[in-house]
N, C-alpha and C positions, 0 to 999 in steps of 0.2 A: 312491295308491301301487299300483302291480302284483302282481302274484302273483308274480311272480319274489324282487322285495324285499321282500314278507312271508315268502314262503320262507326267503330268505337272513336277514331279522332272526329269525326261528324258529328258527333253527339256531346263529344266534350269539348267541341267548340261553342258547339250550341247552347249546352248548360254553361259555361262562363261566359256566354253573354248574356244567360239569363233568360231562354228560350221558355218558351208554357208549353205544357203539354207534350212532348216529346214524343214521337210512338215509331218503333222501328221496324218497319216489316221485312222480312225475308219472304223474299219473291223469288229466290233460285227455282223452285220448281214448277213457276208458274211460268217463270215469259225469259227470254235471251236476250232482254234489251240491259239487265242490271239484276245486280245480288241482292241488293238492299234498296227501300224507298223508306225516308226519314222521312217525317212529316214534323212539322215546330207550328207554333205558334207566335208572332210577335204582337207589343201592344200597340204599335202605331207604323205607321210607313218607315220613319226614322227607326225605329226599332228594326224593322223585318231586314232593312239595309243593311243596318251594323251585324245581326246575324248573320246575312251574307255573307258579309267582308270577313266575318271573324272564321269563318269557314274558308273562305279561298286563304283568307293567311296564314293558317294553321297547315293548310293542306300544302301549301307552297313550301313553309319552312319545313314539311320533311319528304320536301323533293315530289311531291304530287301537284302536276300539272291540272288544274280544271279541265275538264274538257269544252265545258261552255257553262255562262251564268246567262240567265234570262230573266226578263221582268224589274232591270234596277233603277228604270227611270218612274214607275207608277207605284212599284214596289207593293202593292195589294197581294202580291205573287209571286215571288223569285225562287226561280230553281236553279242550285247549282249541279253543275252532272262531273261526278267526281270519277265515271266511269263504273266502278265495280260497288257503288253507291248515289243516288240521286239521291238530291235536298229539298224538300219543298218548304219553302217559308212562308205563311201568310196571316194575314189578319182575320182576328177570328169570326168574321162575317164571309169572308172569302171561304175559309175551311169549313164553318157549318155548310153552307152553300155546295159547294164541291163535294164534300165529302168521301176526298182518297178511298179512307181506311176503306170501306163501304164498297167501291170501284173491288178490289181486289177479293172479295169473302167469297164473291158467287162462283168464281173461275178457279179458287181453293176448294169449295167445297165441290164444285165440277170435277175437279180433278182427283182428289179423293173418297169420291162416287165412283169414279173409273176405276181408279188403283183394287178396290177393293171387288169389284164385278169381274 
């Protein structure tokens, strides 16, 4: 399977369990650790859990091993790493906080300062 259709079952495990906020970055040309960083939102601990899960069992039944899930016992934070996709799931006090999307713009727009000099 591709990085595009892990992406796209990522997300649509996400949206059927009813994920907020969804935002899907393509990080191919910034870093070699992953294609994609999916970012969700859930509304409680139990929620961010069930996102998890619904993502390892989506990714399972069409033969996509996790590589590792992290954060399922405080669940304010779980990431699944689906490999040629990473998941981040958190509460939205956690993602204001954090704030991914943000992490990734300066080292985009770094890189597209170079490409074009």
């Amino acid at each position: 399977m591709n990085a595009e259709s892990i992406r796209k079952l990522a997300v649509e495990a996400l949206e059927d369990a009813k994920g907020i906020d969804i935002d899907s970055i393509d990080v191919r040309t910034l870093t070699s650790i992953t294609d994609y960083m999916i970012i969700c939102t859930g509304r409680s601990t139990r929620h961010v859990k069930t996102l998890a899960e619904n993502v390892v069992v989506k990714a399972k039944e069409m033969k996509i091993n996790p590589i590792r899930a992290e954060g399922e016992e405080a669940a304010e934070w779980v990431v699944v790493d689906l490999g040629d996709a990473v998941v981040h799931i958190m509460l939205a006090a956690t993602r204001t906080f954090y704030h991914l999307e943000d992490l990734w713009e300066p080292v985009k727009e770094l890189r597209d300062h170079q490409a074009s000099s």
